[in-house]
HTML snippet that shows the backbone in 3Dmol.js (N, CA, C, O; Angstrom):
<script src="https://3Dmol.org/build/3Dmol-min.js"></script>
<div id="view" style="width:600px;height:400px;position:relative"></div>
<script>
const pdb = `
ATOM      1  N   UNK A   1      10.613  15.309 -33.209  1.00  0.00           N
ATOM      2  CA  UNK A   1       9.213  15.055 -33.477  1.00  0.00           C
ATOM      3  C   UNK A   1       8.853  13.621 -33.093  1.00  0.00           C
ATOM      4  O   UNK A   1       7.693  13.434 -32.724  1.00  0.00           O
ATOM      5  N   UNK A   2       9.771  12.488 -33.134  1.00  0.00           N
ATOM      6  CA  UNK A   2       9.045  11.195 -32.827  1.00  0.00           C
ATOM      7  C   UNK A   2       9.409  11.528 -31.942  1.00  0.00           C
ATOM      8  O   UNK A   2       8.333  11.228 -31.423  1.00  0.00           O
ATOM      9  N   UNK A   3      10.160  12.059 -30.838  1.00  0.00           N
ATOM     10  CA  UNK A   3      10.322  11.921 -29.120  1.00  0.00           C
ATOM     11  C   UNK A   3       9.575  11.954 -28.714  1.00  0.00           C
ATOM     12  O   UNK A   3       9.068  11.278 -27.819  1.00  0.00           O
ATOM     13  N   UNK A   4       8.995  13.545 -29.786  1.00  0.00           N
ATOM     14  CA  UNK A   4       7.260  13.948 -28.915  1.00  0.00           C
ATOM     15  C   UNK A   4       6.233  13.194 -29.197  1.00  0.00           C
ATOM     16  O   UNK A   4       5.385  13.238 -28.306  1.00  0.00           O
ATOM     17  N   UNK A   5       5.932  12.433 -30.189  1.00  0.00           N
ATOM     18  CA  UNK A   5       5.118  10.974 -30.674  1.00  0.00           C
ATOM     19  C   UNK A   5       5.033  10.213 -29.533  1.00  0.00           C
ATOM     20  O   UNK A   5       3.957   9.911 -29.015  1.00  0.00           O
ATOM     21  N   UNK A   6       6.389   9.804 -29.006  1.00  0.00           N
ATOM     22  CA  UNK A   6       6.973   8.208 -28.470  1.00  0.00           C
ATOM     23  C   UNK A   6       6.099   8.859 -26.920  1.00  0.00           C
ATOM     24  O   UNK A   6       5.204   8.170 -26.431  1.00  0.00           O
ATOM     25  N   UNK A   7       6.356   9.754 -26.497  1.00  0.00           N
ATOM     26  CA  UNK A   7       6.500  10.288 -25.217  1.00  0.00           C
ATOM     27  C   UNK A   7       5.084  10.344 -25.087  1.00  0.00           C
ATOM     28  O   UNK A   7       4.675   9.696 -24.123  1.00  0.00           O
ATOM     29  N   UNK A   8       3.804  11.186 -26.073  1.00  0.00           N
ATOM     30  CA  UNK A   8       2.921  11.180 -25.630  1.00  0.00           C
ATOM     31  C   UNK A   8       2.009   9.891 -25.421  1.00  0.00           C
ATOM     32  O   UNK A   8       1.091   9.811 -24.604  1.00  0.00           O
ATOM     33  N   UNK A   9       2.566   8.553 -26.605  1.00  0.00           N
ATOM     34  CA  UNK A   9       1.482   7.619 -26.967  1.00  0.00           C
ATOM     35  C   UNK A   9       2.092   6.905 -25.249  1.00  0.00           C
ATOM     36  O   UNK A   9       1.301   6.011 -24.946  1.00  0.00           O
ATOM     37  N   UNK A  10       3.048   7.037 -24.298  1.00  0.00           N
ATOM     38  CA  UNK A  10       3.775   6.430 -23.787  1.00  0.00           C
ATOM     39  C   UNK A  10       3.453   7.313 -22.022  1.00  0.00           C
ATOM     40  O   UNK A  10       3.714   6.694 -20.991  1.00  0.00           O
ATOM     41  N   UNK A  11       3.215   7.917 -22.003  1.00  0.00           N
ATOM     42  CA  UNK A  11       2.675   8.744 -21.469  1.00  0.00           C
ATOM     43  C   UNK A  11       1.877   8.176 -20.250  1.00  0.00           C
ATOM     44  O   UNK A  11       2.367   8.359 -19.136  1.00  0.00           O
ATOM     45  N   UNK A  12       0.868   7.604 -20.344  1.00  0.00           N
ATOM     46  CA  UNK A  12      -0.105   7.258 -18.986  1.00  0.00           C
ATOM     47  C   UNK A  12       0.368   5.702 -19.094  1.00  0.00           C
ATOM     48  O   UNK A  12      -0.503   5.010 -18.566  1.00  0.00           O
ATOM     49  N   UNK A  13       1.187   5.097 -19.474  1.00  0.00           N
ATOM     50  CA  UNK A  13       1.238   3.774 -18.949  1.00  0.00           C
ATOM     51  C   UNK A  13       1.254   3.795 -17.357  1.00  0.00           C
ATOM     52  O   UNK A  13       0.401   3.101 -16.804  1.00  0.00           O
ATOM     53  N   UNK A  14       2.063   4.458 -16.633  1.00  0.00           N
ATOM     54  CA  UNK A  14       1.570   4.138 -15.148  1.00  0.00           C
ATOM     55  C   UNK A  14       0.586   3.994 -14.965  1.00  0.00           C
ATOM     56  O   UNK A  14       0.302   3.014 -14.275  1.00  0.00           O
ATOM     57  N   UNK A  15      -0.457   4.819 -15.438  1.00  0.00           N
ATOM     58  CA  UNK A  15      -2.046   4.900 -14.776  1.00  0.00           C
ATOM     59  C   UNK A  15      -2.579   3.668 -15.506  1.00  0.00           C
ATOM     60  O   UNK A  15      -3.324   2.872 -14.934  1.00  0.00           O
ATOM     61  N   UNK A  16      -2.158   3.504 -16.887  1.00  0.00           N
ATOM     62  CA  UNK A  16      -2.909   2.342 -17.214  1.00  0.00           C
ATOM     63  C   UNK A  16      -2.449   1.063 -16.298  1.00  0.00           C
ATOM     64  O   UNK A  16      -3.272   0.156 -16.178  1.00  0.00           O
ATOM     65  N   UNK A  17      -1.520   0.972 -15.820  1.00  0.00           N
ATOM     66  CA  UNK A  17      -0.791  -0.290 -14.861  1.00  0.00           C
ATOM     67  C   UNK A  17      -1.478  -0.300 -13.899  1.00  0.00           C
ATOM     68  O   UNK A  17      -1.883  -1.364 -13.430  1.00  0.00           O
ATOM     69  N   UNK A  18      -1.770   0.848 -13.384  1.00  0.00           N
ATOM     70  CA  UNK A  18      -2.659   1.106 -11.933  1.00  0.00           C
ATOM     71  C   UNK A  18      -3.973   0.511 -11.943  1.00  0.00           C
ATOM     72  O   UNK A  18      -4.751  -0.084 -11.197  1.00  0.00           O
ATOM     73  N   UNK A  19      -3.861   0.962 -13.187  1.00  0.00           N
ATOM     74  CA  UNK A  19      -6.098   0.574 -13.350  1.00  0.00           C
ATOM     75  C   UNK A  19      -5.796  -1.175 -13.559  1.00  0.00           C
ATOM     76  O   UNK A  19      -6.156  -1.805 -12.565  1.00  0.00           O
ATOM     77  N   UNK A  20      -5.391  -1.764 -14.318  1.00  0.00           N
ATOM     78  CA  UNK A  20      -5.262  -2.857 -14.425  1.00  0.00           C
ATOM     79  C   UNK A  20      -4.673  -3.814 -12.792  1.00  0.00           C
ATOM     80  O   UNK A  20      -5.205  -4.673 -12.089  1.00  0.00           O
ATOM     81  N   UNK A  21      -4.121  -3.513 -12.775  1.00  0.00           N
ATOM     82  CA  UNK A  21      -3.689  -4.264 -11.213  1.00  0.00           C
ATOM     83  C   UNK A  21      -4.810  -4.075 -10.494  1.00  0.00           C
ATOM     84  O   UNK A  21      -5.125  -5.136  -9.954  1.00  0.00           O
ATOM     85  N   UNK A  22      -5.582  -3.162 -10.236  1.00  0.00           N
ATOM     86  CA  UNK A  22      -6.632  -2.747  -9.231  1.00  0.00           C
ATOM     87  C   UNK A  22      -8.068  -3.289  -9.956  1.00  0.00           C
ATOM     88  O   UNK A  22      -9.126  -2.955  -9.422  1.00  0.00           O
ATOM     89  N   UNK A  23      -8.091  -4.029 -11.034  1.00  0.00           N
ATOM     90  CA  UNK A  23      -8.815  -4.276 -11.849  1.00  0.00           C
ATOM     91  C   UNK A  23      -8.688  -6.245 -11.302  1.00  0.00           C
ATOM     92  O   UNK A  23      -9.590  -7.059 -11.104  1.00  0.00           O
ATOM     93  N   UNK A  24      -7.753  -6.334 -11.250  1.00  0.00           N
ATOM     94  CA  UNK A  24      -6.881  -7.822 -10.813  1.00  0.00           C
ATOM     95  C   UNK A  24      -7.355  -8.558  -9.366  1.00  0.00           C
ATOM     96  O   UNK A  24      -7.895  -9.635  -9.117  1.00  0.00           O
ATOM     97  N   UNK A  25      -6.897  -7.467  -8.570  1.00  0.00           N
ATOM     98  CA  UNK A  25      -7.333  -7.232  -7.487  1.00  0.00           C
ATOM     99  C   UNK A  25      -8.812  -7.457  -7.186  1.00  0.00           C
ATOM    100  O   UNK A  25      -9.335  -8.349  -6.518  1.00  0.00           O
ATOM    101  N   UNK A  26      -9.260  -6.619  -7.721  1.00  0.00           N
ATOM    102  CA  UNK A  26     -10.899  -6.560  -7.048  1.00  0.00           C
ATOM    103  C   UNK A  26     -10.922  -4.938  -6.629  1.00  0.00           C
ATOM    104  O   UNK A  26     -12.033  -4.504  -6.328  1.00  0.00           O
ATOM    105  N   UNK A  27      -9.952  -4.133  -6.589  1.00  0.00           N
ATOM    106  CA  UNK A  27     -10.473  -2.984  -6.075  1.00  0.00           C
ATOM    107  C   UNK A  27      -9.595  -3.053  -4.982  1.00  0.00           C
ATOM    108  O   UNK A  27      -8.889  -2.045  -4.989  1.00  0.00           O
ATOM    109  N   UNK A  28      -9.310  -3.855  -3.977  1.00  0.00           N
ATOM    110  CA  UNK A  28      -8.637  -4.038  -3.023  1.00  0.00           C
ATOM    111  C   UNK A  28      -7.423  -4.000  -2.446  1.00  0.00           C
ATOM    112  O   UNK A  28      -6.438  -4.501  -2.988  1.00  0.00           O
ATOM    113  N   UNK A  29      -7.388  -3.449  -1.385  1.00  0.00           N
ATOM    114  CA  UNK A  29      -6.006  -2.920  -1.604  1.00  0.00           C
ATOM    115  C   UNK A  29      -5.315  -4.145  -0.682  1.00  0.00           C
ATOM    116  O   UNK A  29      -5.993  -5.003  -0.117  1.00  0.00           O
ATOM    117  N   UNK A  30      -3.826  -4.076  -0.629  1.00  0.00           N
ATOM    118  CA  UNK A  30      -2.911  -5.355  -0.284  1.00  0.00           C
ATOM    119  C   UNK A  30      -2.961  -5.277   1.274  1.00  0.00           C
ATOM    120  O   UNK A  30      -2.878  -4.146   1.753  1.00  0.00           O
ATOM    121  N   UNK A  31      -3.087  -6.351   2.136  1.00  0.00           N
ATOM    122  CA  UNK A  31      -3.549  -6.504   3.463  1.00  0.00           C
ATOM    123  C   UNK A  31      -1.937  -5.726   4.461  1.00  0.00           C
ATOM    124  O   UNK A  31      -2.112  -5.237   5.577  1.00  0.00           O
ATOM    125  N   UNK A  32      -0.845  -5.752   3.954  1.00  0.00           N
ATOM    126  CA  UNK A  32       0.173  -5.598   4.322  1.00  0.00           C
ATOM    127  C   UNK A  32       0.027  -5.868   6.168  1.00  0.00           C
ATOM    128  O   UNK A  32      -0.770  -6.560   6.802  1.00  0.00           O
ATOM    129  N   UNK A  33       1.244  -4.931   6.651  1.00  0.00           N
ATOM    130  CA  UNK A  33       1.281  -5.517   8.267  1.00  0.00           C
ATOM    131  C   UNK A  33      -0.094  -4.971   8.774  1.00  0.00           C
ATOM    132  O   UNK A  33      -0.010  -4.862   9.997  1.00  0.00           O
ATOM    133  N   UNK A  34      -1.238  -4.611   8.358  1.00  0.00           N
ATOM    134  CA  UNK A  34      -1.803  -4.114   9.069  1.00  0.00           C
ATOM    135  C   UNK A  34      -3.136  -5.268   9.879  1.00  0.00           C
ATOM    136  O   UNK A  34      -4.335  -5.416   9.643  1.00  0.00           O
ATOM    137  N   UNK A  35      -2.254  -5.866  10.821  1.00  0.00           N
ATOM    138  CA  UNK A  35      -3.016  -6.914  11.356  1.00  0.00           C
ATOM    139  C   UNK A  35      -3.526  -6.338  13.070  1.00  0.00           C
ATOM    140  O   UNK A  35      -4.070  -7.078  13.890  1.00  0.00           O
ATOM    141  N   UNK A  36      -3.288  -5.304  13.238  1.00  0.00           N
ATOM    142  CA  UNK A  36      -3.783  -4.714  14.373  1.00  0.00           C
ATOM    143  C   UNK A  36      -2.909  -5.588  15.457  1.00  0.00           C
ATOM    144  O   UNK A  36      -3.402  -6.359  16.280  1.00  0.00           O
ATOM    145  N   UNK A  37      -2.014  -5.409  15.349  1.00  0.00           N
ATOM    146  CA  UNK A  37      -0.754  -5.835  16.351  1.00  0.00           C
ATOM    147  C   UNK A  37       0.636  -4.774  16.817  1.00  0.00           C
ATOM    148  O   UNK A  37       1.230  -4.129  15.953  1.00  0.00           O
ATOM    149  N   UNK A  38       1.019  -4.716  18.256  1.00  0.00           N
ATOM    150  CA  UNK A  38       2.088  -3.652  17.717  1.00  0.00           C
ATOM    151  C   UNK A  38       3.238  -4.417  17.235  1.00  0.00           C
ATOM    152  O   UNK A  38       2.912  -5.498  16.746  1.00  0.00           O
ATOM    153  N   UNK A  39       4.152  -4.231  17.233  1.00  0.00           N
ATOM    154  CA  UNK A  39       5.787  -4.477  16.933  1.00  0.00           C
ATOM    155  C   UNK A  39       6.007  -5.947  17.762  1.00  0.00           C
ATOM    156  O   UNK A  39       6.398  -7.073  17.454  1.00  0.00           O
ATOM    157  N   UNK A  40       5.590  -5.364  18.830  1.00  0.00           N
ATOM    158  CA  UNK A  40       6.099  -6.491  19.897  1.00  0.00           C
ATOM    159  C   UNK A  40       4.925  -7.928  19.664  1.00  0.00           C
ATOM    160  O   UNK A  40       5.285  -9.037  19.269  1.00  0.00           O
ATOM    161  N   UNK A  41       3.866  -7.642  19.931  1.00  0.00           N
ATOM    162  CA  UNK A  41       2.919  -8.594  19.768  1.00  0.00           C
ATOM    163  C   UNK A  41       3.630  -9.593  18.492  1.00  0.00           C
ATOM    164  O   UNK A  41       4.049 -10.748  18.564  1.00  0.00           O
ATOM    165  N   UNK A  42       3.575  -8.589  17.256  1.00  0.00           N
ATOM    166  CA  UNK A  42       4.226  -9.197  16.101  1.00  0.00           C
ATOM    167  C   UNK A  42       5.284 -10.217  16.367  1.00  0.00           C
ATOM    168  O   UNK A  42       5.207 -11.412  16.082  1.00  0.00           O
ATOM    169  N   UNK A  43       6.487  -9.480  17.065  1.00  0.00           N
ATOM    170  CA  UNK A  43       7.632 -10.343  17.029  1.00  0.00           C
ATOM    171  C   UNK A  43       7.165 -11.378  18.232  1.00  0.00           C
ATOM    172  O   UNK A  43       7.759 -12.454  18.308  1.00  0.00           O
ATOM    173  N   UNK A  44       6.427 -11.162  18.891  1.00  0.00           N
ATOM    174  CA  UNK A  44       6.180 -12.413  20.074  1.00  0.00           C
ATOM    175  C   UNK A  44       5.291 -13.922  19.298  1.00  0.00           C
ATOM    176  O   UNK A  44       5.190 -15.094  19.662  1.00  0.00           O
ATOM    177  N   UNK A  45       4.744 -13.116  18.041  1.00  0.00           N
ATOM    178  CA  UNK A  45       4.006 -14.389  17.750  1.00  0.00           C
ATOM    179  C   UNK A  45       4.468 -15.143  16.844  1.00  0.00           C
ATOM    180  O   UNK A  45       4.139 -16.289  16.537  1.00  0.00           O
ATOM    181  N   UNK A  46       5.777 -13.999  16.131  1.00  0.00           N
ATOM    182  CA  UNK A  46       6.282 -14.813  15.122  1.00  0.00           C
ATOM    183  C   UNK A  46       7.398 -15.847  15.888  1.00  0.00           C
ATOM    184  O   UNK A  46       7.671 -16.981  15.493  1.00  0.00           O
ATOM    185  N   UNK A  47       7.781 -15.397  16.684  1.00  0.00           N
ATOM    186  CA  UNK A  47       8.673 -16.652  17.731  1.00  0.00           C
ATOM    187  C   UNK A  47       8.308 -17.728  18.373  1.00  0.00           C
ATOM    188  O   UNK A  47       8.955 -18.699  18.764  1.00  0.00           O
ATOM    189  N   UNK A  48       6.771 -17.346  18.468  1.00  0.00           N
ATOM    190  CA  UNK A  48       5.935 -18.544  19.141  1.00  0.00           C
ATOM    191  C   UNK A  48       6.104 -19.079  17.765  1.00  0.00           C
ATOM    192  O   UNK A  48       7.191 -19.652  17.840  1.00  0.00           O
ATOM    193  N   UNK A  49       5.777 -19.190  16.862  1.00  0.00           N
ATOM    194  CA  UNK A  49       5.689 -19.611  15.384  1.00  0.00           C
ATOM    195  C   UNK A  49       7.011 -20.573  15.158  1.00  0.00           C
ATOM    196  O   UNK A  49       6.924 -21.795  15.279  1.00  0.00           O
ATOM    197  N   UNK A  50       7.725 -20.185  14.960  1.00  0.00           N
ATOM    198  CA  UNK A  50       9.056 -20.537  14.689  1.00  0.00           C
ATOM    199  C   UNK A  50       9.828 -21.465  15.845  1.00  0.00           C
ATOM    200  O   UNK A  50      10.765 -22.229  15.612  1.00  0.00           O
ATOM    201  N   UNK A  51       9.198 -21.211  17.183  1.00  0.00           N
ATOM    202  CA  UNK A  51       9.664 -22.237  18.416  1.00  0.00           C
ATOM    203  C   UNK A  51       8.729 -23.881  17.874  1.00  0.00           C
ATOM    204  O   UNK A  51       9.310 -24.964  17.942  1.00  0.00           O
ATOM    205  N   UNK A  52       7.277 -23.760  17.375  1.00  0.00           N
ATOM    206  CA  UNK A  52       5.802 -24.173  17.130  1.00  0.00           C
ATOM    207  C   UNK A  52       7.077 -25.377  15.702  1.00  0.00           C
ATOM    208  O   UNK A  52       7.208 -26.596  15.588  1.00  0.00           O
ATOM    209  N   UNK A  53       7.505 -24.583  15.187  1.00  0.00           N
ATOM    210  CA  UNK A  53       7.897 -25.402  13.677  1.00  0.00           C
ATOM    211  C   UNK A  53       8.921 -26.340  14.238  1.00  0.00           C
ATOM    212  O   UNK A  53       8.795 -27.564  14.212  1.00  0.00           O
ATOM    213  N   UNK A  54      10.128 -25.579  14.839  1.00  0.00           N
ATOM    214  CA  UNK A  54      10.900 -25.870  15.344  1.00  0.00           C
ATOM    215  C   UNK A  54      11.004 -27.307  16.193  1.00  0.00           C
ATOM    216  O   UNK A  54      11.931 -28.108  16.071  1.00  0.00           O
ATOM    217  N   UNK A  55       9.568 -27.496  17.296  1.00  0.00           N
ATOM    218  CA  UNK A  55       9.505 -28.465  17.777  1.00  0.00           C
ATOM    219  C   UNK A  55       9.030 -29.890  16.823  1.00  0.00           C
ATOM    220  O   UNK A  55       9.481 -31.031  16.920  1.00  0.00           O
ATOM    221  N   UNK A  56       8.113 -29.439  16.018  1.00  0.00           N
ATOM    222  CA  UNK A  56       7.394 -30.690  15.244  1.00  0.00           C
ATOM    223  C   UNK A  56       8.644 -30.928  14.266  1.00  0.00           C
ATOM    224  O   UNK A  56       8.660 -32.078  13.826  1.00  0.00           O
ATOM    225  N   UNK A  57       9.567 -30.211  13.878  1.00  0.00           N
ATOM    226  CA  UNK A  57      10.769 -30.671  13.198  1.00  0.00           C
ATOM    227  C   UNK A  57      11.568 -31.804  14.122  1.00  0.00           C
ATOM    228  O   UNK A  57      11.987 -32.925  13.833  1.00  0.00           O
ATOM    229  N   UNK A  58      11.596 -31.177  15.127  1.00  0.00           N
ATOM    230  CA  UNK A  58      12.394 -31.937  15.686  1.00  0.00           C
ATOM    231  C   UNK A  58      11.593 -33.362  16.181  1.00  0.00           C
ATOM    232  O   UNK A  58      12.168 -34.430  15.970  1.00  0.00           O
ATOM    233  N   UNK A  59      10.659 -33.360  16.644  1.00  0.00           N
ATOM    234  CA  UNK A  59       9.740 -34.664  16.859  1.00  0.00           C
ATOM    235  C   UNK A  59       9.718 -35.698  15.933  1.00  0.00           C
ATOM    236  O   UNK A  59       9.710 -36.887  16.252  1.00  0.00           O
ATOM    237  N   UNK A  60       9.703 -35.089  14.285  1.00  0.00           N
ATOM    238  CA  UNK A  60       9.871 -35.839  13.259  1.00  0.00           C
ATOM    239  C   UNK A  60      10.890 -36.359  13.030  1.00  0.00           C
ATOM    240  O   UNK A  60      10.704 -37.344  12.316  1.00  0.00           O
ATOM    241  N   UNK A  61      12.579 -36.098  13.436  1.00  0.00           N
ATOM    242  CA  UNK A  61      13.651 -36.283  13.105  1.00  0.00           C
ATOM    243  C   UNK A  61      13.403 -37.589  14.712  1.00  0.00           C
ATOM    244  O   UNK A  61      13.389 -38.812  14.571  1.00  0.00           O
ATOM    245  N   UNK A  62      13.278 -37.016  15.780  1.00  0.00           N
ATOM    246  CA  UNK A  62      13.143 -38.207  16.657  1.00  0.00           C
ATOM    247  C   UNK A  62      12.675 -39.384  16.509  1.00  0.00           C
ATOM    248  O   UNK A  62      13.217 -40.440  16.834  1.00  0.00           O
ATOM    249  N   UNK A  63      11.417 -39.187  15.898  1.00  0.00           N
ATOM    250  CA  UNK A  63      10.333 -40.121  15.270  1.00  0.00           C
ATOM    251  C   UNK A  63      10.877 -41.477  14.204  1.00  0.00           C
ATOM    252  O   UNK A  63      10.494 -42.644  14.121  1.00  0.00           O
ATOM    253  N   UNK A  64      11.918 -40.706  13.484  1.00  0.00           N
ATOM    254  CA  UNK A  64      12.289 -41.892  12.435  1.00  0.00           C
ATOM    255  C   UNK A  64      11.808 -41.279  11.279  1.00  0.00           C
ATOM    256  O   UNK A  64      12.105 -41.786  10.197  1.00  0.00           O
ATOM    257  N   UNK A  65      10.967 -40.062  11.328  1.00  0.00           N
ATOM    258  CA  UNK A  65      10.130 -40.439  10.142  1.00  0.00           C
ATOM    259  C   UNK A  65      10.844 -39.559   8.822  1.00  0.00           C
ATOM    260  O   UNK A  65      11.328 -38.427   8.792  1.00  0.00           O
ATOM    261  N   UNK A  66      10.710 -40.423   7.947  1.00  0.00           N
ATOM    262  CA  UNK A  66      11.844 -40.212   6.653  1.00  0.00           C
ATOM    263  C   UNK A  66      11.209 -39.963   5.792  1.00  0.00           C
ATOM    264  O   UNK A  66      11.828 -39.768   4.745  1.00  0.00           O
ATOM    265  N   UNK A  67       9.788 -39.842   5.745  1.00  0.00           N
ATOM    266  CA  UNK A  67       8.981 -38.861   4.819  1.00  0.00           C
ATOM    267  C   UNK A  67       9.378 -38.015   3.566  1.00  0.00           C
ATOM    268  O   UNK A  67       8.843 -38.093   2.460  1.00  0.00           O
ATOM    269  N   UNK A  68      10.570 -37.064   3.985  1.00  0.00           N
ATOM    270  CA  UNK A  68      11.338 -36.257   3.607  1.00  0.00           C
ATOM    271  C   UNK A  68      12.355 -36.457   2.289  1.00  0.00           C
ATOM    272  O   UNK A  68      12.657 -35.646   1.413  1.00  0.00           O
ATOM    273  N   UNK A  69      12.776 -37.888   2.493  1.00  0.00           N
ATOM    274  CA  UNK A  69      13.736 -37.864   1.394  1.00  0.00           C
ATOM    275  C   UNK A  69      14.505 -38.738   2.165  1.00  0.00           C
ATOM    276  O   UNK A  69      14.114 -39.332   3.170  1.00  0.00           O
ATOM    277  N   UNK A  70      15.999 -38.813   1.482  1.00  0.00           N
ATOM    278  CA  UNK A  70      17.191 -39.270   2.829  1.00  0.00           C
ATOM    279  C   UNK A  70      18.019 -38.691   3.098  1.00  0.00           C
ATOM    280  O   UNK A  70      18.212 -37.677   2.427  1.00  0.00           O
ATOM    281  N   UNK A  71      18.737 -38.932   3.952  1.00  0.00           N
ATOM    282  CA  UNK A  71      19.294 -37.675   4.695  1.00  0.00           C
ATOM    283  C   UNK A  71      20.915 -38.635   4.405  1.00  0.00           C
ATOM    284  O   UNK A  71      21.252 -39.807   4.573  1.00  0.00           O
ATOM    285  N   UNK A  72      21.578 -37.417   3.908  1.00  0.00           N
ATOM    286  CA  UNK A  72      23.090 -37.995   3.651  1.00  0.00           C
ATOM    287  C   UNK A  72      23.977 -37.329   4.993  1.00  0.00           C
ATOM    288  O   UNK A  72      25.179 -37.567   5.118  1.00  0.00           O
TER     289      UNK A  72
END
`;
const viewer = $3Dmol.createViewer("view");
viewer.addModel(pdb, "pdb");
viewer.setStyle({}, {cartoon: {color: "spectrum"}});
viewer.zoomTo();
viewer.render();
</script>
């Protein structure tokens, strides 16, 4: 008898989680990959990206500039 208690008062918590997050949100749903790119585009820009970091890292280490902390 409390199983069947526990179980019913316990019951729609998913949906109540649902409504609340979407309540959080705005209604809106999460942007995920959908940036209108295929696969490739994707991986081409995330490399441009990462070549892009890559260089100003390294410019800074050329530079002197110790901004950062110190380097042991």
């Amino acid at each position: 008898m409390l199983f069947e208690l526990t179980f019913k008062e316990r019951g729609n918590q998913r949906d109540r989680d649902r409504e609340r997050a979407q309540a959080r949100t705005g209604g809106k749903a999460t942007k995920g990959k959908n940036d209108g790119l295929t696969p490739e585009q994707r991986r081409e820009r995330d490399a441009k990206a990462l070549q892009e970091k890559a260089a100003k890292k390294a410019g800074q280490d050329a530079g002197g500039n110790n901004a950062g902390g110190s380097k042991k």
